[in-house]
KEVEXVEX-248092 format. One record per residue (C-alpha): residue number from 1; x, y, z. Coordinates in nm, 2 decimals, padded with zeros to 4 digits. Each point is the difference from the previous one (the first is absolute). Example, Ala and Ser with C-alpha at 12.3 -4.5 7.8 and 13.67 -1.06 7.14 Angstrom:
// KEVEXVEX-248092
<pos 1; x 01.23; y -00.45; z 00.78>
<pos 2; x 00.14; y 00.34; z -00.07>
***
This chain:
// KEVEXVEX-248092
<pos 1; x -00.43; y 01.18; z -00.42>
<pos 2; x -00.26; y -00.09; z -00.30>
<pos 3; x 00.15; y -00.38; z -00.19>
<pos 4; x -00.12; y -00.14; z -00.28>
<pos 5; x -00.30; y -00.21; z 00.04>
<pos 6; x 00.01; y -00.17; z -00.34>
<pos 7; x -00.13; y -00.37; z 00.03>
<pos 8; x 00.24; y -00.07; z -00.28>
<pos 9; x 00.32; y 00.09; z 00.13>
<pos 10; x 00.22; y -00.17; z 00.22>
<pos 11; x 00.19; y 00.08; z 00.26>
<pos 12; x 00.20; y -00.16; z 00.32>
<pos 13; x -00.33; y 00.02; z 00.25>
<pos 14; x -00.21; y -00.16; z -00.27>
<pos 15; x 00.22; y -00.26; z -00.11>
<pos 16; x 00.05; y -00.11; z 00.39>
<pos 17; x -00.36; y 00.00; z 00.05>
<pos 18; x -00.05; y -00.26; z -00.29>
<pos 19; x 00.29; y -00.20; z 00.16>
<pos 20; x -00.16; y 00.01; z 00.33>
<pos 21; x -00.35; y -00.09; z -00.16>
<pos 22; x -00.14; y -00.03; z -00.31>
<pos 23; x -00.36; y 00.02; z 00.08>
<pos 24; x 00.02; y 00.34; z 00.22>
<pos 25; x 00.21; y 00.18; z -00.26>
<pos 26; x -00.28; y -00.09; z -00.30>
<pos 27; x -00.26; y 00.15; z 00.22>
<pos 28; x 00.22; y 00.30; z 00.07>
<pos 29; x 00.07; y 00.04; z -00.38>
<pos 30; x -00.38; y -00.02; z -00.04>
<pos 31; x -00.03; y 00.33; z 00.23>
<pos 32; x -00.07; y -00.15; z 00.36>
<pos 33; x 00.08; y 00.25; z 00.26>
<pos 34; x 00.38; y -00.11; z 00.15>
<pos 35; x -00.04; y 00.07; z 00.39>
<pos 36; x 00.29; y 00.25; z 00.17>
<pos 37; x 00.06; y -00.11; z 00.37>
<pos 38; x 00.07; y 00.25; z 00.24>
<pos 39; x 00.37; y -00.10; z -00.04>
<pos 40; x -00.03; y 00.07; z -00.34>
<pos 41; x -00.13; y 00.34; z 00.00>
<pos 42; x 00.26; y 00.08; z 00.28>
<pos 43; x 00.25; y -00.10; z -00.31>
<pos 44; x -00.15; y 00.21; z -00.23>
<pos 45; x -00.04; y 00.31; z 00.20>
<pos 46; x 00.43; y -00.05; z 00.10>
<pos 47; x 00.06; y -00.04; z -00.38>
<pos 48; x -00.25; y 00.32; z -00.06>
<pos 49; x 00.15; y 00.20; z 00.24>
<pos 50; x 00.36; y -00.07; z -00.04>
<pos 51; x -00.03; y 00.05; z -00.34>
<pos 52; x -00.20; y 00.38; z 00.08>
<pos 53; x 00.34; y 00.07; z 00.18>
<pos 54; x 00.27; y -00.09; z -00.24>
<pos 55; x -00.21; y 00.17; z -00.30>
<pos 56; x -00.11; y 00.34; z 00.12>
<pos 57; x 00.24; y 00.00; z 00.30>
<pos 58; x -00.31; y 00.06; z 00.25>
<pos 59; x -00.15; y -00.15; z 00.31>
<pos 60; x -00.23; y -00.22; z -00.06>
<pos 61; x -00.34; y 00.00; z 00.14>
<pos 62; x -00.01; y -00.37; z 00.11>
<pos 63; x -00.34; y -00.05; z 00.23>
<pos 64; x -00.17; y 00.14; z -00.34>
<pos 65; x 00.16; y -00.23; z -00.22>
<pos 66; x -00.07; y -00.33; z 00.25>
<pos 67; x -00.34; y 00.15; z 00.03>
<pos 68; x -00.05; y 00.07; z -00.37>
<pos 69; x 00.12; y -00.37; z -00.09>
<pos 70; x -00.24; y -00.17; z 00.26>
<pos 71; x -00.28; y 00.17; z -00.07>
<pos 72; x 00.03; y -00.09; z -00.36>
<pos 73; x 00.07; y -00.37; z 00.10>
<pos 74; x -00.30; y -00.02; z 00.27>
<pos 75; x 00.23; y -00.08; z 00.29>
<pos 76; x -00.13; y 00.00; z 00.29>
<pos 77; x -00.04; y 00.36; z 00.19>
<pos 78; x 00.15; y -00.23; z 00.31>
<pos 79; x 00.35; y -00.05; z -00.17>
<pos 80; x 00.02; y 00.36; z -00.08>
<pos 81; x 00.20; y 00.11; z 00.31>
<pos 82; x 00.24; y -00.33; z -00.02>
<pos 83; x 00.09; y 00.08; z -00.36>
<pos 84; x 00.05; y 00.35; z -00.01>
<pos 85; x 00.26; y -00.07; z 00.35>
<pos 86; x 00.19; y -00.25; z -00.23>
<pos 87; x 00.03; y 00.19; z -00.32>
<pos 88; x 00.12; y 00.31; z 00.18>
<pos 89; x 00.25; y -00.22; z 00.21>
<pos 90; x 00.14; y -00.13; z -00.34>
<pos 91; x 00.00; y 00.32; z -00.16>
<pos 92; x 00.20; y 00.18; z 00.25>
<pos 93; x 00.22; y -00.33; z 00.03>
<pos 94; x 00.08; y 00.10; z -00.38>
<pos 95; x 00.04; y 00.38; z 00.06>
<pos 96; x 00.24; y -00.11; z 00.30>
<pos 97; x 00.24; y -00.26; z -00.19>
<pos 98; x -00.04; y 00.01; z -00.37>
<pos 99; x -00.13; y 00.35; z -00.10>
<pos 100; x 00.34; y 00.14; z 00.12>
<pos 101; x 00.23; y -00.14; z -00.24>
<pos 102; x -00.23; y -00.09; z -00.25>
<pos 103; x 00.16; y 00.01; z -00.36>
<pos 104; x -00.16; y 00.22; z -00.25>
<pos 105; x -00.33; y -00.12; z -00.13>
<pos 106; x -00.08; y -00.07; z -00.37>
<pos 107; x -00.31; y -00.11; z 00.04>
<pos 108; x -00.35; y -00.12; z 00.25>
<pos 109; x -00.22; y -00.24; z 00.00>
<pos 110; x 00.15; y -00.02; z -00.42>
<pos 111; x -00.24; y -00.21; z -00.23>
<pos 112; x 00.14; y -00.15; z -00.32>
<pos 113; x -00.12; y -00.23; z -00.26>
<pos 114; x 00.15; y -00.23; z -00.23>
<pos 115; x -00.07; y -00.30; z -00.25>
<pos 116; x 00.19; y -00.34; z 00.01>
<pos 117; x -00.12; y -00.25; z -00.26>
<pos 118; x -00.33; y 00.18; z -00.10>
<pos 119; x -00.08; y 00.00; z 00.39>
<pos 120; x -00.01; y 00.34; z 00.18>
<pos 121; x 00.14; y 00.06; z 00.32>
<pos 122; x 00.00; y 00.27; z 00.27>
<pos 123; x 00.17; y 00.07; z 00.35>
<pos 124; x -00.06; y 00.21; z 00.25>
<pos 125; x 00.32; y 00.17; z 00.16>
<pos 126; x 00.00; y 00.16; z 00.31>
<pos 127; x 00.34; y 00.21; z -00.03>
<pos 128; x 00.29; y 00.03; z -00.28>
<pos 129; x 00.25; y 00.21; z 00.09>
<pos 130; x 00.22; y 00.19; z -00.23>
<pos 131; x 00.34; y -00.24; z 00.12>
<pos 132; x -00.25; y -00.30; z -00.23>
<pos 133; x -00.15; y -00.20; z 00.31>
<pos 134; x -00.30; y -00.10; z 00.06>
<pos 135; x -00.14; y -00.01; z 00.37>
<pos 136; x -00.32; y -00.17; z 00.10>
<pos 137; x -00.17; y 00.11; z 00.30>
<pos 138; x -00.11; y -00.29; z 00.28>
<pos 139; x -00.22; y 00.07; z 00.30>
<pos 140; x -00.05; y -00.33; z 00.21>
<pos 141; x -00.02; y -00.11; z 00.35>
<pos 142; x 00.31; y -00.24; z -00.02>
<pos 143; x 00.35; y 00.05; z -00.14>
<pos 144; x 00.08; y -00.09; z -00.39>
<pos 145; x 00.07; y -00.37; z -00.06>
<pos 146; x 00.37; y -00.07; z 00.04>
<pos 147; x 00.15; y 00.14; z -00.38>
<pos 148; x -00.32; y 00.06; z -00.13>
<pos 149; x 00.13; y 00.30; z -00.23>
<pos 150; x 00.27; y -00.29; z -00.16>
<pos 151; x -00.37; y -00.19; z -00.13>
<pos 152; x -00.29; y 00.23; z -00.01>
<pos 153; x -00.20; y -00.10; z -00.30>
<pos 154; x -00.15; y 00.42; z 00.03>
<pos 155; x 00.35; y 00.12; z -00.05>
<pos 156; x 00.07; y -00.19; z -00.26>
<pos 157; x -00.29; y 00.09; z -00.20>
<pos 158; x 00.10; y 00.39; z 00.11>
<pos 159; x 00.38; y -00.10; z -00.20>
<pos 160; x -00.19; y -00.13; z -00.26>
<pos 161; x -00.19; y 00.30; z -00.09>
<pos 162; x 00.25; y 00.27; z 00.07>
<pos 163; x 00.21; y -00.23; z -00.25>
<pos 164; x -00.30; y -00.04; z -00.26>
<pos 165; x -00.10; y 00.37; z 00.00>
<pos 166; x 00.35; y 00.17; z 00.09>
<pos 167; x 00.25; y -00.27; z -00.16>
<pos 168; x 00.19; y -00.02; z 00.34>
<pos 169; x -00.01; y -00.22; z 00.29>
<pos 170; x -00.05; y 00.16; z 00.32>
<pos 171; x 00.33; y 00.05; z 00.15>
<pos 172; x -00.08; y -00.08; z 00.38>
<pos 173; x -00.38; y -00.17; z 00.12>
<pos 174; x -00.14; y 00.06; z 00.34>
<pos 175; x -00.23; y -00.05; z 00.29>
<pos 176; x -00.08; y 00.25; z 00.21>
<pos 177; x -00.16; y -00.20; z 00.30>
<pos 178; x -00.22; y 00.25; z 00.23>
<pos 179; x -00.07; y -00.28; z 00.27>
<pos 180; x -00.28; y 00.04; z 00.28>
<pos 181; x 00.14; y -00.22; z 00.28>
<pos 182; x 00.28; y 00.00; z 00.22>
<pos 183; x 00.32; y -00.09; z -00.10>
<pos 184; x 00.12; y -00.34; z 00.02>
<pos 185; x 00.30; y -00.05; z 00.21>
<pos 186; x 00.26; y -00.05; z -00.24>
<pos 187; x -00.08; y 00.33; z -00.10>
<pos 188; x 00.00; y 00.20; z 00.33>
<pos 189; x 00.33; y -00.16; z 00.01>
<pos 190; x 00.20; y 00.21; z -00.27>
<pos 191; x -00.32; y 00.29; z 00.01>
<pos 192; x -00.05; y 00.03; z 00.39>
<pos 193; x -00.17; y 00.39; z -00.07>
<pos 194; x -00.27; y -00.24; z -00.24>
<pos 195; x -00.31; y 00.01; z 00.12>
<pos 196; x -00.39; y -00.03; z -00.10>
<pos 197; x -00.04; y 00.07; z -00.33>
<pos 198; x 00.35; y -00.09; z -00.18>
<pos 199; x 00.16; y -00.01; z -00.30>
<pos 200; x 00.11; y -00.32; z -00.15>
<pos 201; x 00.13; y 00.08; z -00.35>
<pos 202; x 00.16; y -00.22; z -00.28>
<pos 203; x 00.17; y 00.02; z -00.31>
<pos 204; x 00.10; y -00.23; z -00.29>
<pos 205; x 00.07; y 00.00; z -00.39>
<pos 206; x -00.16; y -00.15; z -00.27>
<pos 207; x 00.18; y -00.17; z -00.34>
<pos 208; x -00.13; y -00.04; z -00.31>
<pos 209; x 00.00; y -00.36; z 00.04>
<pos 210; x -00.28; y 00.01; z 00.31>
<pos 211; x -00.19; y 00.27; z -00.20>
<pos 212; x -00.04; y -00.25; z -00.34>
<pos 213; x -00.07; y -00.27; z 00.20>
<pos 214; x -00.28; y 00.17; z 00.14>
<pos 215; x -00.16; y 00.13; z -00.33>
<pos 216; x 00.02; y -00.36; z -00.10>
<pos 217; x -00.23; y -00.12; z 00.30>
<pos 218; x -00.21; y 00.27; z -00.07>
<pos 219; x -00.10; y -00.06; z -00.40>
<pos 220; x -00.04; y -00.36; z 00.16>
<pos 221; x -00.26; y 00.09; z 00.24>
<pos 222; x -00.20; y 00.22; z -00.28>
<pos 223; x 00.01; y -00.34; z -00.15>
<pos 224; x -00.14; y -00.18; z 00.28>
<pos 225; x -00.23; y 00.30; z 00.09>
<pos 226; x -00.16; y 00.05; z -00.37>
<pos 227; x -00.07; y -00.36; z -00.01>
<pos 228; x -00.17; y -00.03; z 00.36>
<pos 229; x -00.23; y 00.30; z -00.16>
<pos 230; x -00.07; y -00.18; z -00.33>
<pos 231; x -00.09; y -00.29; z 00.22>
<pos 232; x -00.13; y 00.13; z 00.30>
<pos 233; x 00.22; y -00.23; z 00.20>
<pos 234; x 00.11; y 00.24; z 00.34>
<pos 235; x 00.14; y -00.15; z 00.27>
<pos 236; x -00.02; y 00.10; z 00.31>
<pos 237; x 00.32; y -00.08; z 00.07>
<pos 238; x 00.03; y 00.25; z 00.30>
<pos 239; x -00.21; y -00.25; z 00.25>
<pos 240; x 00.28; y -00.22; z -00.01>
<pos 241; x 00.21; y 00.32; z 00.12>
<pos 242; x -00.14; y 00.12; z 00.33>
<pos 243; x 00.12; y 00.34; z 00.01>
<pos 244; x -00.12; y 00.09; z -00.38>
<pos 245; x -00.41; y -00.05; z 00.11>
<pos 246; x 00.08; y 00.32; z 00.23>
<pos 247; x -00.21; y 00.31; z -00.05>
<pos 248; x -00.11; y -00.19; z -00.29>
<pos 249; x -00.30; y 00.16; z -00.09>
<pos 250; x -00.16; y -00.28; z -00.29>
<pos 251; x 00.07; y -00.24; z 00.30>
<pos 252; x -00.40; y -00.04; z 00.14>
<pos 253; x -00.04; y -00.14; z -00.47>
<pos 254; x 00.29; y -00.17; z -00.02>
<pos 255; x -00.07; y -00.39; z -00.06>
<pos 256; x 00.33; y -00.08; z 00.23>
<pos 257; x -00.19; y 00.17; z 00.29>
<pos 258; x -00.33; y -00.21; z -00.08>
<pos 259; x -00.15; y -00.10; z 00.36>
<pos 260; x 00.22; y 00.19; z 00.24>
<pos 261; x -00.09; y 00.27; z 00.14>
<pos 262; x 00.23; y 00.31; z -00.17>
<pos 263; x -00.15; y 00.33; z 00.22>
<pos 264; x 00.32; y 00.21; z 00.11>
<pos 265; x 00.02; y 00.00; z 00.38>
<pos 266; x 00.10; y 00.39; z 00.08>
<pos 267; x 00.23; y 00.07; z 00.34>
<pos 268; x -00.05; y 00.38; z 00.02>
<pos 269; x 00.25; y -00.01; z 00.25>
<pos 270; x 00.27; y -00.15; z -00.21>
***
């Protein structure tokens, strides 16, 4: 589960954090802490654990995972119980629905670099199987945006490097939605056995024409981001963006957030 943490590379998460705000993903290049939500780390233990599975072909020892990743993120001892009901719930939702049929696996959690224009890039994939997909793993609390797989600026990036580093575009994308709520209607209509957690999963393609128009935008925004640097102008665009201040963890310096009051309000029982 290590990942590069090169300052100097780029990568999907990092190139959507400077879209979201300028300002927070200077400070975060500069080495401020990034904060991991509960949510998060519930994400991060699925990934870890899935990942355990398909690679040695074990069980995986879940509560010590969630309790590994929270104690290394300082989350509170309160969440502890919540999260580690929530990743095992997803976990065995996986072992129940996908696990079964599960193609044969190439590669987890598979890190490759490349260089586009003198610019290095990197991306993070959760699975490649041996067919050439690419799946990304998605915990959440609601279902996946209507076609979501058809857009997804992440699996985009994940054709783009399987095509930079392995001269092939990924035959099929995915999403493999592990969601934490009930179903929606629509969905107990054609699944009535679905229940709490299900699976909501998606596929697409990508061409070669989405793929170069998206290593165009992304020499642009080195453009934009080396000259923000040489000038020191960062927006904070995020505070225009409500949901992109969350968890933020530069929040209580940031200029946008001068004279409000920006301490996190924790609902244990949430």
């Amino acid at each position: 589960m290590t990942r590069c943490q090169d300052p100097t590379h780029r990568s999907y998460s990092g190139d959507r954090g400077f879209d979201e705000c300028q300002w927070r993903d200077a400070r975060y290049r500069d080495g401020a802490r990034r904060t991991v939500s509960p949510r998060m780390a519930v994400g991060s233990a699925v990934d870890e654990a899935i990942c355990t599975i398909l690679r040695d072909d074990v069980p995986a020892n879940v509560p010590a995972i969630v309790t590994r990743i929270a104690e290394a993120e300082g989350l509170p001892f309160a969440r502890l119980d919540e999260m580690t009901a929530k990743a095992i719930g997803l976990v065995d939702l996986w072992i129940r629905e996908v696990y079964p049929t599960a193609p044969s696996l190439y590669a987890e959690q598979h890190e490759l670099h490349w260089e586009h224009e003198g610019i290095v890039f990197h991306a993070h994939l959760d699975l490649v199987w041996a067919d050439g997909s690419v799946e990304d793993l998605k915990t959440s609390e609601r279902r996946l945006e209507d076609r979501r797989a058809d857009t997804d600026e992440q699996l985009t990036y994940y054709g783009w490097a399987m095509r930079e580093v392995y001269g092939v575009i990924p035959v099929r994308v995915g999403l493999v939605g592990l969601i934490w709520a009930n179903p929606p209607a629509d969905v107990k209509l054609w699944r009535p056995e679905a229940r709490k957690p299900w699976l909501d999963v998606q596929r697409a393609t990508r061409t070669a024409e989405q793929i170069d128009a998206l290593a165009a935008r992304a020499v642009q925004r080195e453009r934009v981001r080396r000259w923000a640097d040489e000038t020191g102008l960062h927006l904070p665009n995020g505070r225009s963006v409500a949901f992109a201040c969350n968890d933020c963890a530069v929040k209580p310096t940031c200029p946008a957030w001068t004279g409000f009051d920006t301490r996190e309000v924790v609902d244990v029982a949430a």
